[in-house]
LOVEX-115354 format. One record per residue: residue in one letter; x, y, z of N, C-alpha, C, O in turn. Coordinates in pm, whole numbers, plus 32768, in hexadecimal, padded with zeros to 4 digits. Each point is the difference from the previous one (the first is absolute). Layout:
BEGIN
AXYZXYZXYZXYZ
...
% end
This chain:
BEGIN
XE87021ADF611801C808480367F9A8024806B7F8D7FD78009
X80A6806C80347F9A804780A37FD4807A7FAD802F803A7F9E
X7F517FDB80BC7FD4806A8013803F807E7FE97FEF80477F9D
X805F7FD180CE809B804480168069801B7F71802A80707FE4
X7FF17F247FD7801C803C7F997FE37FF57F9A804B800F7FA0
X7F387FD1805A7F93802D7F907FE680AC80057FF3802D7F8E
X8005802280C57FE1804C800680938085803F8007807A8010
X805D7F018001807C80807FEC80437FCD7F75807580247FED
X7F527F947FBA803180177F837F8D805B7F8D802C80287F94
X7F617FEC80897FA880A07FF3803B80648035800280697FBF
X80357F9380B2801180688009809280317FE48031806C8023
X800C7F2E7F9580C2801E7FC67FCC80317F6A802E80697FD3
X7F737F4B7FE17FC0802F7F747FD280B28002801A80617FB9
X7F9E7F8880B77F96809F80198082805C7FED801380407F99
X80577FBE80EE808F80567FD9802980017F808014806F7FCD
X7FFF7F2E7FF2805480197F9D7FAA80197FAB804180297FA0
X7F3C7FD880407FAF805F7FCB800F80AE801D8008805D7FAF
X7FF97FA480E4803A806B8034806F806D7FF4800580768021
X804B7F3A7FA780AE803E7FA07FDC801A7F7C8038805E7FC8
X7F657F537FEF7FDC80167F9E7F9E80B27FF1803B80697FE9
X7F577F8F80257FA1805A803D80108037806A7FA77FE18050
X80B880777FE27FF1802480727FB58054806C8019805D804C
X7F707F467F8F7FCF8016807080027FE180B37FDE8047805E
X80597F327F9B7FF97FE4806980847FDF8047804D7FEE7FA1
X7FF77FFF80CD80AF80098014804A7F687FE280387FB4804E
X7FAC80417F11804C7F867FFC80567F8C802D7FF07F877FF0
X807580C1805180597FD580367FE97FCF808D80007F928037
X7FF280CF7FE57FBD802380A97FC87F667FF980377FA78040
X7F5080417F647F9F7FB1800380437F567FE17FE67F97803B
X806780807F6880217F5A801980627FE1806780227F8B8012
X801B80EB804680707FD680707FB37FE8805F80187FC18067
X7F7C80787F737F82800580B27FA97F6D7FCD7FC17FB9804E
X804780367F5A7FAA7F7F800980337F77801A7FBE7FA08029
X810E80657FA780357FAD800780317FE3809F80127F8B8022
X7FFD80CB80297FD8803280937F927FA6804C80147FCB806D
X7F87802E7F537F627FD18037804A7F787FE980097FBA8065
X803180117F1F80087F757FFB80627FF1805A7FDE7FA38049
X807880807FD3809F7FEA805C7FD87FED807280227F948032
X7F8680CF80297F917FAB806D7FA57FBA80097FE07FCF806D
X7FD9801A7F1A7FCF7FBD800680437F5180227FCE7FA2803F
X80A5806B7F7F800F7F787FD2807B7FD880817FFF7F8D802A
X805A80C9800780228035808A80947F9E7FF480317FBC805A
X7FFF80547F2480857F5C8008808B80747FCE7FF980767FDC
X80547F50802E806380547FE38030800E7F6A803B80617FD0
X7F9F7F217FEC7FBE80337F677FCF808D7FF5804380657FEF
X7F2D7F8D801D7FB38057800A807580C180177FFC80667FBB
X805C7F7680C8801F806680138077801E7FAC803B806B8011
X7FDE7F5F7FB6808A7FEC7FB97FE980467F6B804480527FC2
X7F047F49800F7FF980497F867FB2808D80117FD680277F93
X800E802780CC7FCD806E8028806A807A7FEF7FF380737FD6
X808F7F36806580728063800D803C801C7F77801680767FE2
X80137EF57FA07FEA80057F9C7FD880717FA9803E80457FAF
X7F127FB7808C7F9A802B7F7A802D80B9804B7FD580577FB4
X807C7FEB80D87FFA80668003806E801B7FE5801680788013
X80367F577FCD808A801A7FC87FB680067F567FA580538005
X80627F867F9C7FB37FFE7F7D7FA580807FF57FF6804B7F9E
X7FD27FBE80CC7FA480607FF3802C80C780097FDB80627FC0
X809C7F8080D1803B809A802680717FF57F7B803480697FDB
X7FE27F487FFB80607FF77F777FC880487FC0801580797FFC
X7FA47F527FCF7F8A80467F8C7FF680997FEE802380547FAC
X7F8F7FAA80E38002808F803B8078806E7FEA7FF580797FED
X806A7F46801B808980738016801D7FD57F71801080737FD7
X80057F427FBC7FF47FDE7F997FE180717F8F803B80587FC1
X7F427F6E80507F6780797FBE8026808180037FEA80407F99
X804D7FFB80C7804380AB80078085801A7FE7801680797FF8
X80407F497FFC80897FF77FA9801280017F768020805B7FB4
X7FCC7F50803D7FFF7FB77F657F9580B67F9D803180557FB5
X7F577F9F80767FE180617F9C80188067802B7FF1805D7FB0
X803E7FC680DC804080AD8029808680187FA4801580707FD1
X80357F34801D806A7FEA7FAD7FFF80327F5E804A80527FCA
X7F3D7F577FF87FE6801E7F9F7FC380A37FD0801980447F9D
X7F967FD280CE7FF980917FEA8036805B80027FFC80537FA5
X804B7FBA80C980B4803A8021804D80247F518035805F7FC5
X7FA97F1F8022804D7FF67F8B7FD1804B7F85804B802D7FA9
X7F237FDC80577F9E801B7F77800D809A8024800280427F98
X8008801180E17FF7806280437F97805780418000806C803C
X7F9F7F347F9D7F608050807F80417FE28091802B7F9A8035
X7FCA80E57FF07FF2802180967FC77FCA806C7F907FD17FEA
X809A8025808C7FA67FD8804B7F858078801B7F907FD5801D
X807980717FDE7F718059800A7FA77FD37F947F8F80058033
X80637FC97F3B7FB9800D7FA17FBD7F5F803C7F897FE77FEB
X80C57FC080597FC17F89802C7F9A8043807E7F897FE17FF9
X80908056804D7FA9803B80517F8480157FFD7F9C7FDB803D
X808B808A7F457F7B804A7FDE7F817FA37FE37F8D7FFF802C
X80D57F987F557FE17F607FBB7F907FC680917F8A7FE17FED
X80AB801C807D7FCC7F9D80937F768051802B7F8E7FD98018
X80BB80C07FE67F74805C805C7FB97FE77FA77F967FD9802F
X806680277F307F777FEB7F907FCE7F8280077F8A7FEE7FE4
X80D17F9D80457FDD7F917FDB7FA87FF580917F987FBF7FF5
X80838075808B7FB3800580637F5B802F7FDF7F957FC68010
X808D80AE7FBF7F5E801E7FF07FC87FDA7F9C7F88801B7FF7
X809F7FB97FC77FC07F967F727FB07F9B80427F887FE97FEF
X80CB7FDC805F7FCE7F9C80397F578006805F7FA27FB1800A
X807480B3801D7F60802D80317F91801E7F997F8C7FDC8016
X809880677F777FB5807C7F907FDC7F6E7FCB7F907FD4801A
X80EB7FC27F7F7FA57F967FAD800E7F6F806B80738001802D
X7F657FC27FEE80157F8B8034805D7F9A7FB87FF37FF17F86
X80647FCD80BB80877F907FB3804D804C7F9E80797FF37FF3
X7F3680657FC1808380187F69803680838023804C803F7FB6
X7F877FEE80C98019809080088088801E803A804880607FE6
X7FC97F4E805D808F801D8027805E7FC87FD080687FE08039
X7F6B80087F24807C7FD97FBB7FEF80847F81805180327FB3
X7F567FDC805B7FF5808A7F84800B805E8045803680587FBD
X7FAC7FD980D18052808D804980897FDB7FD2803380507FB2
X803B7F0C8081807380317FF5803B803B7F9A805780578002
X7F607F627F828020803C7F677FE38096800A8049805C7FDA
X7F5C7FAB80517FD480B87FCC804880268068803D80607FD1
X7FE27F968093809E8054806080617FF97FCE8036806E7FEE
X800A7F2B7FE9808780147FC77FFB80587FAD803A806D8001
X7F4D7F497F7D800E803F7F9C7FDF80CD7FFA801180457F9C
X7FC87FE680D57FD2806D8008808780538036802080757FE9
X80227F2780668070804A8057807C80227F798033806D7FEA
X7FED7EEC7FB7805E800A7FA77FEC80967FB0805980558005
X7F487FBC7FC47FBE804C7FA98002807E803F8008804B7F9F
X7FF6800280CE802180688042809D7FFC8000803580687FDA
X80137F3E8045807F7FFB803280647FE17F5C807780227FFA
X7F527FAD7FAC806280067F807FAA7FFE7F7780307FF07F90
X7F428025808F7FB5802F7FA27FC77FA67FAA80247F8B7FFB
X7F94809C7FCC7FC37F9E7FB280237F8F7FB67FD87F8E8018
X807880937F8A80567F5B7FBC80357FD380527FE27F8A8011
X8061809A802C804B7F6880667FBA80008072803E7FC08055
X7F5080717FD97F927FCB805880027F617FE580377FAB8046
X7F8D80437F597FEE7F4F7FEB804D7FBD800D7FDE7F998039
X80BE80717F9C80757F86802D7FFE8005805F80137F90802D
X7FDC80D080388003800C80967F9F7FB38041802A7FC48063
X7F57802C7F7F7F957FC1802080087F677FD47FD67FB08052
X805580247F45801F7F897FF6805C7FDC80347FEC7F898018
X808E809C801780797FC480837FB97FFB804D7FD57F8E800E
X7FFD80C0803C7F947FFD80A57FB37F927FD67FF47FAB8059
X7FE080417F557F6E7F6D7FCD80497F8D7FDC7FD97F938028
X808B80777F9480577F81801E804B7FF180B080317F9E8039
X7FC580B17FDF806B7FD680907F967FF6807580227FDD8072
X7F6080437F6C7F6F7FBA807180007F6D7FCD800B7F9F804A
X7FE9805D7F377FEC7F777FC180647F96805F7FD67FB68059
X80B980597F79807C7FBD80587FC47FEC80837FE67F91802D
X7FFF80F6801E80187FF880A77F687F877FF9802C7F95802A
X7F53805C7FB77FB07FAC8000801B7F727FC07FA57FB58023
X8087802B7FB5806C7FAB7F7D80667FB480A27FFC7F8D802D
X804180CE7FF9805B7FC8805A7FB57FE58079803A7FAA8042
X7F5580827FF77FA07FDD80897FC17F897FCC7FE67FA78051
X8003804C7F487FA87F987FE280547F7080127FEF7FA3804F
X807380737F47805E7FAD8030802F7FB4807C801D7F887FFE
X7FEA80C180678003800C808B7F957F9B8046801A7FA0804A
X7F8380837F967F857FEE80277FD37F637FC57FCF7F9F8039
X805580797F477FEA7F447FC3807F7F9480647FE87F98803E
X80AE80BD7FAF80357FB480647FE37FD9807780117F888019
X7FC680BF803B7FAC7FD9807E7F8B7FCE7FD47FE77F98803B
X7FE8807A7F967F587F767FD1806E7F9F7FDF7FDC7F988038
X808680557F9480257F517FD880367FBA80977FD87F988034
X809880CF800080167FE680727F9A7FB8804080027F858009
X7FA580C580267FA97FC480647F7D7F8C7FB97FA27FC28031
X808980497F697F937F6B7FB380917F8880207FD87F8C8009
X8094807F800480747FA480257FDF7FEB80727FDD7F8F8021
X802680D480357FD6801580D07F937F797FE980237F8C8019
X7F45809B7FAF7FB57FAC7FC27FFD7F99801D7FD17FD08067
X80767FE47F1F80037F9B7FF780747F9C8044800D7F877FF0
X804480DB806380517FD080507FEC7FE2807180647FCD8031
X7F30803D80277FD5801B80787F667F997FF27FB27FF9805F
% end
């Protein structure tokens, strides 16, 4: 292995660490690295599995927001109570470092459900929203391993 993708297969791991923890733009990160290899390596392989790994990847993407908008639709939290869920999970993210913007989203939903149908069914409400983040990350990840195999094929094909 080169240089080159020694260090655009760190940086396809780092992303999909990235989907995991989101801290950093997962996705973003293994399409931009698989990118670095596609010029790098400058063959029509290369461009072929680039186009591949962004098809897999905008899949994902449009994927990830269906599938659990659906499910919620269904459970019946609102799109405002996800909102609220995002603006908390936003500033969580500043107040604790890594866990915070997964415990704002909990304490938004769960604050919005609980205003909006009160206390006992606050919590089923909060667990649909926590199962249907789970899915939409569940389904990016997915995404994201497919394009890492893809381009370990590019790889070893080239």
């Amino acid at each position: 292995m080169s240089l080159t993708e020694v260090l655009v297969a760190v940086a396809i791991a780092v992303g999909i660490a990235g989907i995991i923890v989101p801290v950093l733009p997962g996705t973003l990160l293994v399409l931009g690295a698989v990118l670095v290899w596609a010029l790098d390596v400058g063959t029509s392989t290369g461009w072929v599995v680039f186009s591949l790994c962004t098809v897999l990847l905008a899949g994902g993407a449009v994927v990830k927001y269906l599938v659990p908008g659906r499910r919620l639709k269904a459970s019946g939290v609102p799109g405002r109570t996800l909102a609220i869920g995002a603006l908390l999970a936003f500033v969580g993210f500043f107040v604790v470092p890594l866990v915070g913007m997964f415990l704002g989203f909990v304490l938004g939903v769960y604050v919005a459900e609980r205003a909006r149908v009160g206390a006992e069914r606050a919590w089923p409400s909060t667990a649909a929203a926590l199962r249907a983040v789970g899915v939409s990350i569940l389904i990016e990840l997915v995404a994201a391993f497919l394009a890492a195999l893809t381009w370990a094929v590019g790889v070893a094909v080239t």
